[in-house]
C-alpha positions in Angstrom: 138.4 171.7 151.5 136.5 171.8 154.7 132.8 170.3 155.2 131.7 173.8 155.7 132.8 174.8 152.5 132.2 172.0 150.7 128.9 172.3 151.7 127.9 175.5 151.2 129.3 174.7 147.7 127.0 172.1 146.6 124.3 174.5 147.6 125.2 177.1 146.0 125.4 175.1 143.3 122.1 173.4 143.3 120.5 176.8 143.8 122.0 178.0 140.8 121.4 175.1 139.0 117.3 176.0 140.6 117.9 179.1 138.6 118.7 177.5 135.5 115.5 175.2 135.8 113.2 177.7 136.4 114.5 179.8 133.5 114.3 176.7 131.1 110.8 175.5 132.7 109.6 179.0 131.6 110.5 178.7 128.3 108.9 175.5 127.9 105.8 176.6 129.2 106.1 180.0 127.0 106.3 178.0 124.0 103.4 175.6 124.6 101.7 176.5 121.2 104.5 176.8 119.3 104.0 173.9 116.7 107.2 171.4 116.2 108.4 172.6 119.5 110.2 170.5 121.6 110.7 170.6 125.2 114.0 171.0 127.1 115.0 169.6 130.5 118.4 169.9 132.7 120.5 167.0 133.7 122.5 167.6 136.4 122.0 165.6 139.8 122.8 161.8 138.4 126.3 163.4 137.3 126.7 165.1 140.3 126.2 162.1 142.4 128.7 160.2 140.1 131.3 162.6 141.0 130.8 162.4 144.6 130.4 159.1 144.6 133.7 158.4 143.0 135.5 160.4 145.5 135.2 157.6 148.0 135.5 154.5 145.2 138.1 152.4 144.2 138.2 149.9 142.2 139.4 146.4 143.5 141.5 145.9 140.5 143.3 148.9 139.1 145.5 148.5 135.7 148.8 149.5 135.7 149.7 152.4 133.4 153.2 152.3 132.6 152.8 155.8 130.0 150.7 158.7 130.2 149.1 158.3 127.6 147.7 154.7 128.7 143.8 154.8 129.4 143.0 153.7 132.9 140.3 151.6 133.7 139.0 154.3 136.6 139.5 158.3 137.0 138.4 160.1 140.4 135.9 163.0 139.4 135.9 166.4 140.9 132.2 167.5 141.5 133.7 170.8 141.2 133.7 170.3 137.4 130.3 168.9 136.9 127.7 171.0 134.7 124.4 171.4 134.4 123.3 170.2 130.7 120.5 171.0 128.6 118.9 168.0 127.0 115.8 168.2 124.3 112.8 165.7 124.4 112.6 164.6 121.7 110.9 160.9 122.3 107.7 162.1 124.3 104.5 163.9 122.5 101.9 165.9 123.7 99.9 167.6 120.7 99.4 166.2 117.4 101.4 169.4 116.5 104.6 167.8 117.3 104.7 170.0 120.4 105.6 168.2 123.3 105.1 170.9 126.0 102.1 169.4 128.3 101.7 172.7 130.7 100.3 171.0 134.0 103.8 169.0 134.2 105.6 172.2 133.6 103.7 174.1 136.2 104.5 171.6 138.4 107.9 170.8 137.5 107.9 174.9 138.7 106.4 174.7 141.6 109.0 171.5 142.1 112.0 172.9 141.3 111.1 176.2 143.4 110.6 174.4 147.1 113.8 172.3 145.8 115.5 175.8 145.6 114.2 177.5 149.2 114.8 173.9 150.4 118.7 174.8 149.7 118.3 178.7 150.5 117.1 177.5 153.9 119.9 175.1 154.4 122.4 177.7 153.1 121.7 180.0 156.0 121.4 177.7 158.3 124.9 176.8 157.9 125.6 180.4 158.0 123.4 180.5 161.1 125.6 177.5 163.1 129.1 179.4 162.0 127.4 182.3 163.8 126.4 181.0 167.0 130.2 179.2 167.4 131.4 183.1 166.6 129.1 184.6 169.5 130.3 181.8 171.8 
């Protein structure tokens, strides 16, 4: 896979990962006076860097594995196959309601995640942009 596309890739893939924020973000804040409700967040960067990471990682002792079905001590990940996930809060509070939605965070978490996602739109076509100038050339 080229850098280009590799690239362009992890962008894509961020921004809809953006989109997946902003649509749980929007919950959150929907359901701010809902009692007993519990907030939800999405993990995905730490696992994302643990793939990529791994790419260019190997371990300076490596078991043997003399049958398949041996475990080995290290696997390569594939970043391609890392999800976003969906985790509830359930150790912070907020109201004495058992809510845990505190609305400023969530507004800002928002406004966050949205320059996050232009921040990646802008890169995206810029990319595009430098494949376009080495065309006209």
């Amino acid at each position: 896979m080229s850098n280009f596309s590799r690239t362009l890739d992890l962008l894509n893939r961020g921004m809809d990962v953006g989109a997946l924020r902003h649509s749980v973000y929007a919950d959150n804040l929907s359901n701010a006076g809902v009692p007993n409700w519990k907030r939800t967040e999405v993990n995905f960067e730490s696992e994302l860097k643990k793939a990529v990471l791994s790419e260019n990682y190997r371990p300076t002792f490596q078991m043997a594995r003399t049958n398949p079905r041996h475990v080995s001590n290290w696997t390569q990940l594939d970043y391609r196959n890392v999800q976003p996930r969906r985790v509830l809060d359930y150790l912070s509070s907020y109201n004495n309601n058992g809510n845990n939605v505190d609305p400023e965070e969530e507004f800002n978490k928002i406004l966050k995640n949205q320059m996050q996602y232009t921040l990646y739109a802008h890169a995206a076509a810029f990319e595009y942009g430098q494949v376009s100038l080495v065309l006209r050339a």
